[in-house]
ZAMARGU-4260 file (C-alpha; in steps of 0.2 Angstrom, whole numbers, plus 5000, padded with zeros to 4 digits):
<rodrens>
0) 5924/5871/5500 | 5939/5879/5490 | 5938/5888/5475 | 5948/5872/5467 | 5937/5858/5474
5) 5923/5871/5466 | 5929/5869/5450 | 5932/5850/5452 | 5914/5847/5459 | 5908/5857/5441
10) 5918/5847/5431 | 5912/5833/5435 | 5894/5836/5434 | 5899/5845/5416 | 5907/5830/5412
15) 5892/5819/5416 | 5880/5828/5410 | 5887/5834/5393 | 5881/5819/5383 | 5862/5825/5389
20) 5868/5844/5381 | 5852/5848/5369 | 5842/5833/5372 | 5825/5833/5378 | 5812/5822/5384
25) 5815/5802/5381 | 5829/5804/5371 | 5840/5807/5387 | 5840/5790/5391 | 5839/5782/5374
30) 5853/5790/5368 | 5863/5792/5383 | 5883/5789/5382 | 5899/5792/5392 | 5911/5800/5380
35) 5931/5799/5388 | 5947/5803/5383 | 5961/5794/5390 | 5951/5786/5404 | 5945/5804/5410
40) 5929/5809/5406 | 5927/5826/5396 | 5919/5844/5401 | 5912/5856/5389 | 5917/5876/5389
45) 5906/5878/5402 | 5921/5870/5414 | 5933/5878/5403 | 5927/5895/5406 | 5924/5893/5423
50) 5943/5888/5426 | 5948/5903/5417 | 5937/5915/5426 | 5943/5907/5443 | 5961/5909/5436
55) 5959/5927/5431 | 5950/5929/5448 | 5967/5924/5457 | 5979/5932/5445 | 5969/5950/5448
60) 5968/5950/5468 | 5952/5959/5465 | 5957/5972/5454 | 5941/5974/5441 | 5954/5982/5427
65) 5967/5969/5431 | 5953/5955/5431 | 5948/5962/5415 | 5964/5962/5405 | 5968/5945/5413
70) 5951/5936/5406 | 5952/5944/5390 | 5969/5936/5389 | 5966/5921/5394 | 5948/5921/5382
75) 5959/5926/5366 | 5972/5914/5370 | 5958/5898/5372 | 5950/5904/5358 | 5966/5901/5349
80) 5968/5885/5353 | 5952/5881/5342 | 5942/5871/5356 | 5928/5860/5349 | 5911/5862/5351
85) 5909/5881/5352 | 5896/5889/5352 | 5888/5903/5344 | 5888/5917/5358 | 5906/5911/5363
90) 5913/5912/5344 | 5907/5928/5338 | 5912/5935/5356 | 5931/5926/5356 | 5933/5934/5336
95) 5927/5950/5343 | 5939/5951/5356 | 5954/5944/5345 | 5952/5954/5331 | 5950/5969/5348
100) 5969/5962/5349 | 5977/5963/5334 | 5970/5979/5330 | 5980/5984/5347 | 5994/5977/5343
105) 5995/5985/5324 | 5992/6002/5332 | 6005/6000/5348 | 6018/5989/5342 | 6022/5992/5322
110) 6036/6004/5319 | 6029/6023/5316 | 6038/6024/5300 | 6027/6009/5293 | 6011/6017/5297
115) 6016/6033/5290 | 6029/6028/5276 | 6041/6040/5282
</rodrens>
């Protein structure tokens, strides 16, 4: 099986098992309901993350520094697109990594002269 058909075999168990997320016991199949968006049936940032990953996988060639600056794009920029139902763990990590990124960005690409005031 390809990478791709992978990713489309975990989406869709993501997407049918989502509505069981944090139930337990009987209350699986009490409250047990399809949620869909536009006829397709929706994934949680389980999926998400796992396309990016695969993305990042395939973008690096295998390089483990490319690989990294790749995901931690790719994190920041999801991140920015304020996906619902974060969690915890992925939130504080995501803010980590974006404030990570504008502190580079202050430091490489703002003029000397407005760091120093000369």
């Amino acid at each position: 099986m390809s990478g791709l058909g992978i990713l489309r075999a975990m989406a869709v168990g993501d997407s049918l098992g989502l509505p069981y997320e944090g139930l337990r016991g009987r209350n699986n199949k009490a409250n047990w309901q399809q949620t869909f968006m536009a006829g397709w049936g929706i994934t949680s940032d389980d999926t998400q993350h796992a396309v990016i990953t695969y993305q990042a996988l395939r973008e690096s060639n295998g390089d483990p520094e490319i690989f990294r600056a790749c995901l931690g794009r790719r994190l920041a920029v999801w991140f920015l697109c304020l996906p619902p139902g974060i969690g915890f763990a992925t939130l504080r990590a995501c803010v980590k990594l974006n404030l990570l990124a504008l502190v580079i960005i202050l430091v490489w690409h703002v003029p000397k002269r407005l760091l120093t005031g000369r």
